[in-house]
MARKOLNU-189672 format. One record per atom (N, C-alpha, C): residue number from 1; atom name; x, y, z. Coordinates in pm, whole numbers. Layout:
<nodes>
> NUM	CA	X	Y	Z
...
</nodes>
This chain:
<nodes>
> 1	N	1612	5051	1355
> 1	CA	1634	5192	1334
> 1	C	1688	5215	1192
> 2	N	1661	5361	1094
> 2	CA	1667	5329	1025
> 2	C	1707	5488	952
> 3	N	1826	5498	890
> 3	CA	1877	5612	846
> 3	C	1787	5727	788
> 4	N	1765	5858	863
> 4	CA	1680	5988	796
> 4	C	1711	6020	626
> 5	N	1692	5932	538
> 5	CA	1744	5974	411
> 5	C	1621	5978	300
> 6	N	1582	6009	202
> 6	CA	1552	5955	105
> 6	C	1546	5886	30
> 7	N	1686	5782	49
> 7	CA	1723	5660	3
> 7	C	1636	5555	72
> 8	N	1566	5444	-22
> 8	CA	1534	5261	11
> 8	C	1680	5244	135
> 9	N	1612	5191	236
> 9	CA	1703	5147	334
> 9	C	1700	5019	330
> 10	N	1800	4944	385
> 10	CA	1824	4805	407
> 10	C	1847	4784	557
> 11	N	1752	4706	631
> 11	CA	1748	4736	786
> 11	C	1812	4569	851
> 12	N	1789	4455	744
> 12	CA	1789	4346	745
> 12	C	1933	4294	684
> 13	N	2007	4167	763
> 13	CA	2113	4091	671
> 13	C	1936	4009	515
> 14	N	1862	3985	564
> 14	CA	1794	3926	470
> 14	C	1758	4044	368
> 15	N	1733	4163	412
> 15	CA	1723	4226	320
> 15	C	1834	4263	230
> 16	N	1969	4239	281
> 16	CA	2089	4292	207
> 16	C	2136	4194	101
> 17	N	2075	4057	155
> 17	CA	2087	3967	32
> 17	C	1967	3979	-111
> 18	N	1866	4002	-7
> 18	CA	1753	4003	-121
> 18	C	1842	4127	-257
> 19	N	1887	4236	-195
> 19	CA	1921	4344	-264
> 19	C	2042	4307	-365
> 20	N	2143	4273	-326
> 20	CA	2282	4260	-389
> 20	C	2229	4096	-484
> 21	N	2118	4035	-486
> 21	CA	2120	3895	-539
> 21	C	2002	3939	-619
> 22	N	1914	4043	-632
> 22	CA	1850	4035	-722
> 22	C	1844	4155	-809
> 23	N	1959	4228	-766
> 23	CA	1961	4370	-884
> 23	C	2090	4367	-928
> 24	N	2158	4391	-1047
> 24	CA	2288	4361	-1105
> 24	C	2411	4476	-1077
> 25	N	2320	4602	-1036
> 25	CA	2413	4690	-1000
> 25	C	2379	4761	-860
> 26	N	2397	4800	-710
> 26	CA	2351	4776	-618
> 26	C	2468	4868	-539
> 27	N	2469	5027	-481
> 27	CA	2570	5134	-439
> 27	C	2485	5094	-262
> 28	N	2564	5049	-187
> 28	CA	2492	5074	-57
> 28	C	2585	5165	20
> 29	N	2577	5271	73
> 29	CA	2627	5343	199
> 29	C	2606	5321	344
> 30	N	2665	5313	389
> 30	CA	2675	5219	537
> 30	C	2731	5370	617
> 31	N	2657	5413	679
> 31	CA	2706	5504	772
> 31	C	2608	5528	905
> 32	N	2656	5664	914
> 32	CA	2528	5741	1013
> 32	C	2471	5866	1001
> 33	N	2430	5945	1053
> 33	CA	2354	6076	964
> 33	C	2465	6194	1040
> 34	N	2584	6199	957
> 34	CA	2696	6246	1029
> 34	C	2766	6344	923
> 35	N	2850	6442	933
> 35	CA	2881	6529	860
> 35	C	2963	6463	761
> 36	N	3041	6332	777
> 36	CA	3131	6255	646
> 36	C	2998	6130	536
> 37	N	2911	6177	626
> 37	CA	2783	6093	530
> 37	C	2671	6154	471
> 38	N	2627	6221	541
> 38	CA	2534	6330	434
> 38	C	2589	6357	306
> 39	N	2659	6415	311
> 39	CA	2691	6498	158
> 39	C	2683	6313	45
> 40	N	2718	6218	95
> 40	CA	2687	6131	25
> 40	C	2565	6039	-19
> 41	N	2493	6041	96
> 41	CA	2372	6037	85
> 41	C	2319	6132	-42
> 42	N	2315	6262	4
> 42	CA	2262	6399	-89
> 42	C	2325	6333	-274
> 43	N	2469	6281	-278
> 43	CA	2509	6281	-413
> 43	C	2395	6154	-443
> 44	N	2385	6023	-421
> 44	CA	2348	5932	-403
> 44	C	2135	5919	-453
> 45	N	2141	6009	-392
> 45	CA	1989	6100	-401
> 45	C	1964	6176	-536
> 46	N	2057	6267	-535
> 46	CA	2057	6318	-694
> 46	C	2117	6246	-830
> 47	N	2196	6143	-771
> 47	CA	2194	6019	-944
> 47	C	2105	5940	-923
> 48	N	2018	5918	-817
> 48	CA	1953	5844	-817
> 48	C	1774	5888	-873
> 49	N	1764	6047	-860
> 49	CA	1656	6105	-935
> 49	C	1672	6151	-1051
> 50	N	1789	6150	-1102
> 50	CA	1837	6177	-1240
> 50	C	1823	6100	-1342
> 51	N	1757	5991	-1341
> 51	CA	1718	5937	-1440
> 51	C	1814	5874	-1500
> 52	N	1961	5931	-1504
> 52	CA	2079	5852	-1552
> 52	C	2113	5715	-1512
> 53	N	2095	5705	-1380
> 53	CA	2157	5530	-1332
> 53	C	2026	5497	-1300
> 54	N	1914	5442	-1363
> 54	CA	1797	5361	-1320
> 54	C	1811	5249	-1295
> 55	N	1985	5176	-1401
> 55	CA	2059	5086	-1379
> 55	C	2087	5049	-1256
> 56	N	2093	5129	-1184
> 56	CA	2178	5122	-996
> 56	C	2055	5126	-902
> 57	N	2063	5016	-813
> 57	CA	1988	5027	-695
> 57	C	2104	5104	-548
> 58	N	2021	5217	-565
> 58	CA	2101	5290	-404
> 58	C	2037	5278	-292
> 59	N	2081	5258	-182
> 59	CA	2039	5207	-41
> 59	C	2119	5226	-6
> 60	N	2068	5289	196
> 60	CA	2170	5281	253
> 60	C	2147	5203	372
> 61	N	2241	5211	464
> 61	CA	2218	5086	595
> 61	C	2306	5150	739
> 62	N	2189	5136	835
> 62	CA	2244	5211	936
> 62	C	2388	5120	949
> 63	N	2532	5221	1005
> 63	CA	2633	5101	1018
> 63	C	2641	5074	1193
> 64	N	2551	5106	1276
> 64	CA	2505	5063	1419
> 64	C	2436	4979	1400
> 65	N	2336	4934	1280
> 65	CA	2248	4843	1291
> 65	C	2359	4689	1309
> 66	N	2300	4635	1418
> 66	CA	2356	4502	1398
> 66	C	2402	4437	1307
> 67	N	2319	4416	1198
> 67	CA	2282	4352	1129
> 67	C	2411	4382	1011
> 68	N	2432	4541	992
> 68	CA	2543	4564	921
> 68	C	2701	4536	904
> 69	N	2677	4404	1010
> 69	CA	2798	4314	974
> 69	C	2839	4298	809
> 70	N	2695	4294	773
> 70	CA	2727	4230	657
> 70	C	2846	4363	518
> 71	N	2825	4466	588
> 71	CA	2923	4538	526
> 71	C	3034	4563	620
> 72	N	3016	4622	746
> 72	CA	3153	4607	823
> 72	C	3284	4480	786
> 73	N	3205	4380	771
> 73	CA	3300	4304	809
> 73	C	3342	4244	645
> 74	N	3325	4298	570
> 74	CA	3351	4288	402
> 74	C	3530	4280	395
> 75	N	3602	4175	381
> 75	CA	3745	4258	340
> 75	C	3762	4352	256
> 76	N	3658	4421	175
> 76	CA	3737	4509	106
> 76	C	3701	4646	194
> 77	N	3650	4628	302
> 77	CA	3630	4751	423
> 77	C	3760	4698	538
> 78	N	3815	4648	574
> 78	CA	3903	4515	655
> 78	C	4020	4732	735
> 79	N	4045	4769	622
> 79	CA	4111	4892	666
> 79	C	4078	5027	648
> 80	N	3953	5020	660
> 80	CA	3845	5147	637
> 80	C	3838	5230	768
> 81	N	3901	5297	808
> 81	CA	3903	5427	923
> 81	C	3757	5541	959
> 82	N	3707	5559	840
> 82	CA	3619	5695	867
> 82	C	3491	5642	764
> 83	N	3370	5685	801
> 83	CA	3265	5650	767
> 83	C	3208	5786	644
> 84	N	3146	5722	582
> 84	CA	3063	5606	536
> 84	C	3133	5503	497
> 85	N	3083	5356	536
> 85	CA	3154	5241	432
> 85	C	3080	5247	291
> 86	N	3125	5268	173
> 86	CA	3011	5258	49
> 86	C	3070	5156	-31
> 87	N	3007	5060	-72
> 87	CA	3037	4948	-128
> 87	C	2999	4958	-248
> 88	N	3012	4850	-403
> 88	CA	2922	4887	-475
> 88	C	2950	4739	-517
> 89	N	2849	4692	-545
> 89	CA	2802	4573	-574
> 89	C	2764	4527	-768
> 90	N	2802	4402	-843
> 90	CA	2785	4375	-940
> 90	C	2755	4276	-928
> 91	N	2627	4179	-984
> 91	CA	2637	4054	-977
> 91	C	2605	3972	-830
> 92	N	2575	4065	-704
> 92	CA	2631	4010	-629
> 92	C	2798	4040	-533
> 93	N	2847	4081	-622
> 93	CA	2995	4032	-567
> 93	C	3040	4223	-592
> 94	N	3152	4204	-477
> 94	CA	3189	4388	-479
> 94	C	3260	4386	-573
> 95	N	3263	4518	-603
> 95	CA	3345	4550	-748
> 95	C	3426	4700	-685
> 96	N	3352	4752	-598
> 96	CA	3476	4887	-542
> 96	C	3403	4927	-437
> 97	N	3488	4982	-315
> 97	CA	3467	5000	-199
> 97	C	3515	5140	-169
> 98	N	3465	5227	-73
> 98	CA	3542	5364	-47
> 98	C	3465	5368	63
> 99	N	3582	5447	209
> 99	CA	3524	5491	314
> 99	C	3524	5675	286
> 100	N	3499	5692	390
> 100	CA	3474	5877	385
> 100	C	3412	5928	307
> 101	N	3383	6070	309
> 101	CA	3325	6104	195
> 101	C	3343	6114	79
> 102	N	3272	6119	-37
> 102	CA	3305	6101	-154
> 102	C	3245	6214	-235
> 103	N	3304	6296	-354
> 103	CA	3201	6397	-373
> 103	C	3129	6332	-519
> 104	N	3047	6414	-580
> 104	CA	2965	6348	-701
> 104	C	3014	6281	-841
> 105	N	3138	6373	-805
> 105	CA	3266	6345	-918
> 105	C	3301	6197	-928
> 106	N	3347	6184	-761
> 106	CA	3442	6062	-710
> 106	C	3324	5926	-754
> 107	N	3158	5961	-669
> 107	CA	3108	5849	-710
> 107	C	3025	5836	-842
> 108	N	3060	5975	-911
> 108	CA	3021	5929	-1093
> 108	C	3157	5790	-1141
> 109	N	3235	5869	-1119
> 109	CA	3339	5766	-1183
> 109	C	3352	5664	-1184
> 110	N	3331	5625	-1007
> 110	CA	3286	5490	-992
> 110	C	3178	5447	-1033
> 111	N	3086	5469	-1047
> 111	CA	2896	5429	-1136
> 111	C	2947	5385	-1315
> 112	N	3030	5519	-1330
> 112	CA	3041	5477	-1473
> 112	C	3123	5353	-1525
> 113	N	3266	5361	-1450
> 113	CA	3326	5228	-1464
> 113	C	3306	5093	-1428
> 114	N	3235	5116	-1308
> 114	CA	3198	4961	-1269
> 114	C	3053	4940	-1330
> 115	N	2964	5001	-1343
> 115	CA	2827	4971	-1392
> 115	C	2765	5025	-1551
> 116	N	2888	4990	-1627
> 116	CA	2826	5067	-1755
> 116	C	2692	5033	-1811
</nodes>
């Protein structure tokens, strides 16, 4: 099953490696199609057609899918309460994590500092 978004989904743990191991900058949202995840999705969607971060691969991943252990169970999610989990990936390896919603502001800042 597989999130109503516009965003490349990641449905697979194999696909979540393929993703975070072969692109250098890599925003995944881990939620459900729920009023604290849409609006992030939607921001996510519009830097992602903006031409500005071509740098960033965005995906998101159902967080019911089984498989999304692979972000649930991340310590830097370990005390994450409210959904979306959004991770953001460098290299491989996390570089900043945020649950709940986030508005375009919150995840410019993060895009710009961690992925210049």
């Amino acid at each position: 099953m597989l999130l109503q978004t516009n965003l490349k989904h990641i449905a697979t743990e194999d696909d979540f490696n393929k993703i975070i191991n072969e692109n250098e900058n890599v925003m995944i949202c881990c939620g459900r199609m729920g009023p604290m995840c849409l609006p992030v999705y939607d921001v996510m969607e519009e830097f992602e057609n903006s031409g500005d971060y071509n740098h960033v691969g965005f995906r998101d991943m159902l967080f019911d899918n089984p498989d999304a252990h692979v972000i649930r169970n991340l310590p830097e999610c370990s005390g994450f309460m409210g959904l979306p989990f959004t991770v953001y990936f460098k290299n491989g390896k996390v570089v900043k994590a945020t649950s709940s919603i986030q508005s375009a502001e919150q995840v410019k800042e993060i895009l710009d500092t961690e992925f210049k």
